[in-house]
C-alpha positions as CSV (number, residue, x, y, z in Angstrom):
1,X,0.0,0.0,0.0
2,X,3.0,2.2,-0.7
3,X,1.8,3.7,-3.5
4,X,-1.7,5.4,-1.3
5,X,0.6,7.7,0.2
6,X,0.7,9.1,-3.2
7,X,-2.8,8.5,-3.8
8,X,-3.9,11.0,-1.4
9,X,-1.9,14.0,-2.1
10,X,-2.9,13.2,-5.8
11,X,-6.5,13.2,-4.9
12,X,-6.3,16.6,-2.4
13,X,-4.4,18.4,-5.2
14,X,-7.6,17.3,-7.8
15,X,-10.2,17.6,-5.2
16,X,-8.9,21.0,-3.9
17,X,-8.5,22.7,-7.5
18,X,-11.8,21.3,-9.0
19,X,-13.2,22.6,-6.0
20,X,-12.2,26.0,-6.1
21,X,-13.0,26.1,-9.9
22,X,-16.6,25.4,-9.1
23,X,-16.6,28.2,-6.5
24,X,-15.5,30.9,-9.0
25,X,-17.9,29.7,-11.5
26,X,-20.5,29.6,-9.3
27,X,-19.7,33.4,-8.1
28,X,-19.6,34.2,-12.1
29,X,-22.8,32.8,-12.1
30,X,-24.4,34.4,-9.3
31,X,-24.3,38.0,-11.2
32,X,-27.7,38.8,-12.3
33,X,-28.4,39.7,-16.0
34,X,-30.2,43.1,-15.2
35,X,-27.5,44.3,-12.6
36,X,-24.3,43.9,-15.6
37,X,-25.7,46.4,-17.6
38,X,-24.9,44.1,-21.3
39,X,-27.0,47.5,-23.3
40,X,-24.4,49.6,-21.5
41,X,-21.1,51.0,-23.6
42,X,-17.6,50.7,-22.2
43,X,-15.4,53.9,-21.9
44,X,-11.7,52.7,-23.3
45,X,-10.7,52.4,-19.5
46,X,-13.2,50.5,-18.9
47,X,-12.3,48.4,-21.4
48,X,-8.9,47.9,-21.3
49,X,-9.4,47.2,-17.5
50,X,-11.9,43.9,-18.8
51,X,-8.8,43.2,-21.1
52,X,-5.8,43.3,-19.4
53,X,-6.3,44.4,-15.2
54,X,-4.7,47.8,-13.9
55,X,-1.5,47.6,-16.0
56,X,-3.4,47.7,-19.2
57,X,-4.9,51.3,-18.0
58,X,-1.9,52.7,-17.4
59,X,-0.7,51.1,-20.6
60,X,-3.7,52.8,-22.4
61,X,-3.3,56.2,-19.9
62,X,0.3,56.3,-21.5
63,X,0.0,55.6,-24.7
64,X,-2.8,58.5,-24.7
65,X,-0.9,61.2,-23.4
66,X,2.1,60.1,-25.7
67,X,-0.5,60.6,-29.0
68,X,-1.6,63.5,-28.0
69,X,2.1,65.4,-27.1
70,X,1.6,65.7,-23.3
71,X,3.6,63.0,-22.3
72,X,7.2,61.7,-24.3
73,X,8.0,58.4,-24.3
74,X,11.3,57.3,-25.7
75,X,12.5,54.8,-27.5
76,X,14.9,54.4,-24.6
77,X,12.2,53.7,-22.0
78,X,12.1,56.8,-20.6
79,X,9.1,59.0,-19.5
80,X,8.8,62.6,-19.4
81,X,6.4,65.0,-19.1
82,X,5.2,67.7,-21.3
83,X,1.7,68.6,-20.2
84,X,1.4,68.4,-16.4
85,X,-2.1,69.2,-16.0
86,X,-3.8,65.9,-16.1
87,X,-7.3,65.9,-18.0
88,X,-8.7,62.8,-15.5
89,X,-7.6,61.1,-12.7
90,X,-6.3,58.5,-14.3
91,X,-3.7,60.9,-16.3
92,X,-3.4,62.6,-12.7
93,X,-2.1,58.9,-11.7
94,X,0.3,58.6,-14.4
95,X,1.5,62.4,-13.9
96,X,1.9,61.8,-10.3
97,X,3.5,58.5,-10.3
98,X,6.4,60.1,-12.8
99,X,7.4,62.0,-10.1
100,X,8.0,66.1,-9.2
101,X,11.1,66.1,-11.5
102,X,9.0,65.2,-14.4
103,X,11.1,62.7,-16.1
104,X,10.9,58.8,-14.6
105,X,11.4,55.0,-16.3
106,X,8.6,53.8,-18.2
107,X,8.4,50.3,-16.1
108,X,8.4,51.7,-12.5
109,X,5.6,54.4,-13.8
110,X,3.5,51.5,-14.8
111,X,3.9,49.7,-11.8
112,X,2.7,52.5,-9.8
113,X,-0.2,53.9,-11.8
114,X,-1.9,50.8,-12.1
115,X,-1.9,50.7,-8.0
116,X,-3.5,54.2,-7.6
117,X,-6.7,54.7,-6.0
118,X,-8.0,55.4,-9.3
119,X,-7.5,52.5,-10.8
120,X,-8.7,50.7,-7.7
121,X,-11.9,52.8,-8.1
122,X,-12.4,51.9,-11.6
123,X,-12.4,48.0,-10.7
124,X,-14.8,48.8,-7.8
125,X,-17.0,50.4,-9.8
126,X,-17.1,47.3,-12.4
127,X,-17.3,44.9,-10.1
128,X,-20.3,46.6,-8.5
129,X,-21.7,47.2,-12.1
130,X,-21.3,43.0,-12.5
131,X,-18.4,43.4,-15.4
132,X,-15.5,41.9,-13.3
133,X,-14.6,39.4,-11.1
134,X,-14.3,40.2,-7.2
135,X,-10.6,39.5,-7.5
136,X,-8.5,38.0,-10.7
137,X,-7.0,35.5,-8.2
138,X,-10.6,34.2,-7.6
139,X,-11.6,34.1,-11.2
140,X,-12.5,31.5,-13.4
141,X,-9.2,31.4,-15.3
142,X,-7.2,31.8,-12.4
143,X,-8.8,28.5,-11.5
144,X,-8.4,26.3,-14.7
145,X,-4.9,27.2,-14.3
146,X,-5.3,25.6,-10.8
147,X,-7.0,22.7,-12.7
148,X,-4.3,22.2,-15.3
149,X,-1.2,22.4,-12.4
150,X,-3.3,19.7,-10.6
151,X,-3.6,17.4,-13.7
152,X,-0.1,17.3,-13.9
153,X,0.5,17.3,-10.4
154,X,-1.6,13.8,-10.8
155,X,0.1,12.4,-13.5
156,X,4.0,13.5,-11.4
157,X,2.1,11.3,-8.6
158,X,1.3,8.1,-10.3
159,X,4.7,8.2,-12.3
160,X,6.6,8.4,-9.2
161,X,4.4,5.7,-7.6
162,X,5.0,3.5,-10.5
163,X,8.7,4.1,-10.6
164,X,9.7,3.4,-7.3
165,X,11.5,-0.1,-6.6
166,X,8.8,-0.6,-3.5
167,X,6.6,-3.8,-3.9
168,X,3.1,-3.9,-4.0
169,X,-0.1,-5.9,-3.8
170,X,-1.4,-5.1,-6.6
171,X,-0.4,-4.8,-10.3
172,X,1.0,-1.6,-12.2
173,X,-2.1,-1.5,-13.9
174,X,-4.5,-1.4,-10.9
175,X,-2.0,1.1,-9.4
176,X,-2.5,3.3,-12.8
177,X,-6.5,3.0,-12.5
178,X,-6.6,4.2,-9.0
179,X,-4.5,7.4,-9.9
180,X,-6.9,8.1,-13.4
181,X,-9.8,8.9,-11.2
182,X,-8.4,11.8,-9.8
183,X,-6.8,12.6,-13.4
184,X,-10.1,12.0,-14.9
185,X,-12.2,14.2,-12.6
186,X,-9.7,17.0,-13.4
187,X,-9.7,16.4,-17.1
188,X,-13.8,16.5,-16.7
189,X,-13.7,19.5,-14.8
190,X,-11.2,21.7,-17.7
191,X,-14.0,19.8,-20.1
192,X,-17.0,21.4,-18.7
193,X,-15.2,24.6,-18.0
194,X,-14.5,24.5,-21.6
195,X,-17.9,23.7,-22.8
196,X,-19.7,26.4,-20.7
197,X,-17.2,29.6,-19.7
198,X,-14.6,29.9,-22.5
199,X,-13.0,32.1,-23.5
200,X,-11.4,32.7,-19.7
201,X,-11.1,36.1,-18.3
202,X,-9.0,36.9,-15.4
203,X,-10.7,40.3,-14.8
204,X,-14.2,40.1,-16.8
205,X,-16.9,38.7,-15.9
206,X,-19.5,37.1,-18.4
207,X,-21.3,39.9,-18.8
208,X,-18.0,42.2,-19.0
209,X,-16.6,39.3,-21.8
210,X,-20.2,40.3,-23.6
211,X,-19.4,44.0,-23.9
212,X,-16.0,43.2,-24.9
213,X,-16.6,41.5,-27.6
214,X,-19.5,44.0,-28.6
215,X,-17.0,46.4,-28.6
216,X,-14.8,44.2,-31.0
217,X,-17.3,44.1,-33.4
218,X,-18.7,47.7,-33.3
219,X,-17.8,49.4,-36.3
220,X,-15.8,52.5,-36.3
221,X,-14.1,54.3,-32.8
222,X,-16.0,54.9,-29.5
223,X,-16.9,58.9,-28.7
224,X,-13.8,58.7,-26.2
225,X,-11.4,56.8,-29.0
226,X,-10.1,59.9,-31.0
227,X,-6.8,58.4,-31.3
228,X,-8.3,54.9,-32.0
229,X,-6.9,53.9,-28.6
230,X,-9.1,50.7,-28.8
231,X,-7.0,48.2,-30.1
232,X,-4.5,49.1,-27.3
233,X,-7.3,48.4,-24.8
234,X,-8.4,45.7,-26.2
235,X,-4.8,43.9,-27.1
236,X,-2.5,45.9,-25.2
237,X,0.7,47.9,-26.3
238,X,1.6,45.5,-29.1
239,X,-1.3,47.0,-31.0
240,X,0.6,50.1,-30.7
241,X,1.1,51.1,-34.8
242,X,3.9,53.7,-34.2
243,X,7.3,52.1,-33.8
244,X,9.1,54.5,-31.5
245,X,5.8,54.0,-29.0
246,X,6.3,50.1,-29.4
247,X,10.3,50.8,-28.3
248,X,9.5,52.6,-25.5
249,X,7.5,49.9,-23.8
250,X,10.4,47.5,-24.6
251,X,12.2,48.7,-22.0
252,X,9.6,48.4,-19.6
253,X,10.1,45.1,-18.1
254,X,14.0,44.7,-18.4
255,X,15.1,47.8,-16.7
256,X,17.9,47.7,-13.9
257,X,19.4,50.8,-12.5
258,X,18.2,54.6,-13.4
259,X,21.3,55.8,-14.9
260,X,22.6,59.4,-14.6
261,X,20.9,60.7,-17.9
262,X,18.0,59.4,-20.0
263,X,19.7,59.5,-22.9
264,X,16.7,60.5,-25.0
């Protein structure tokens, strides 16, 4: 019976991650139809908040001031500003997260923004409205992920169980059955999640997926789009057309040390 003490971690790693699967689908579900607003229209924060969580709006909150000259953003990374009079609070964020000397790293700017109050505000405010998840831990994708680990998890267990030199009273094959119940309730469980909640959102909720992919159809720019800004909502800064833009964000995830000068 050497091969149970594998057994049961294989079945608490399935069990546990099925389980909390289930929970955030069942959380999904309890939004009601009339509270999410689906006849409603999504500003472009809005929307790239549904797409892509808090750094996607100060992705978009960049890339807006940059298109319209108030902000600079080199092809080095850097981050300076032009206009200091933000137009919203989001811009207000990004202005104030650069810093009083005006000039600040692309990657440490994004960082910040997306953690202002603002932001925070703007997620309250769609989770209340029934367009995103409570938290993009809790969500739906966060836990087919959990699924997926757990399904391999399984399959690590019943290898290692079959590959030690210990004896046993029964058969490989017996052994194998006992760990594809687990596998098989896991592989049931991405199934169904398949079937009935794909595409996966970690910040949008059903009704927030619904609206984002009326906003992907609707033809021509929102009101608020007069840059055509959606595509970077939607997709993020690789939708950015301008190649100098597109360097800029390049550096935002590799930086190391400030150095003395920008070197713009």
């Amino acid at each position: 019976m050497f091969w149970a003490l594998f057994l049961l971690p294989a079945w608490a790693v399935a069990g546990s991650a099925c389980l909390r699967l289930c929970l955030a689908a069942v959380r999904a579900a309890a939004t009601a139809p009339e509270a999410a607003g689906d006849d409603r229209a999504l500003t472009l924060y809005e929307a790239a908040f549904l797409s892509g969580g808090p750094r996607r709006v100060a992705d978009l909150t960049l890339v807006s001031m940059a298109r319209q000259r108030r902000l600079l953003l080199a092809h080095t990374g850097w981050a300076t500003v032009v206009d200091p009079r933000g137009r919203d609070e989001m811009e207000r964020s990004v202005i104030g997260a650069i810093g009083p000397g005006g000039q600040s790293r692309i990657a440490p700017v994004r960082a910040a923004a997306a953690g202002t109050e603002a932001v925070r505000g703007l997620a309250d405010r769609l989770v209340g409205a029934g367009l995103a998840v409570q938290d993009g831990a809790g969500s739906i994708a966060a836990g087919v992920r959990r699924v997926r680990l757990a399904a391999l998890a399984v399959c690590a267990l019943a290898a290692l169980a079959l590959a030690l030199p210990v004896p046993s009273d029964l058969p490989d094959r017996l052994v194998a059955l006992w760990f594809a119940l687990p596998l098989a309730l896991t592989l049931g469980s991405l199934l169904i999640a398949r079937m009935e909640v794909h595409p996966y959102s970690r910040w949008a909720s059903p009704a927030g997926q619904r609206l984002l992919t009326a906003l992907t159809r609707r033809p021509g720019a929102p009101a608020d789009d007069p840059a055509q800004l959606t595509a970077v909502a939607l997709l993020g800064v690789h939708a950015v057309g301008e190649p100098d833009l597109r360097a800029a964000f390049a550096h935002r995830e590799r930086y190391l040390e400030e150095p003395a000068a920008p070197g713009h």
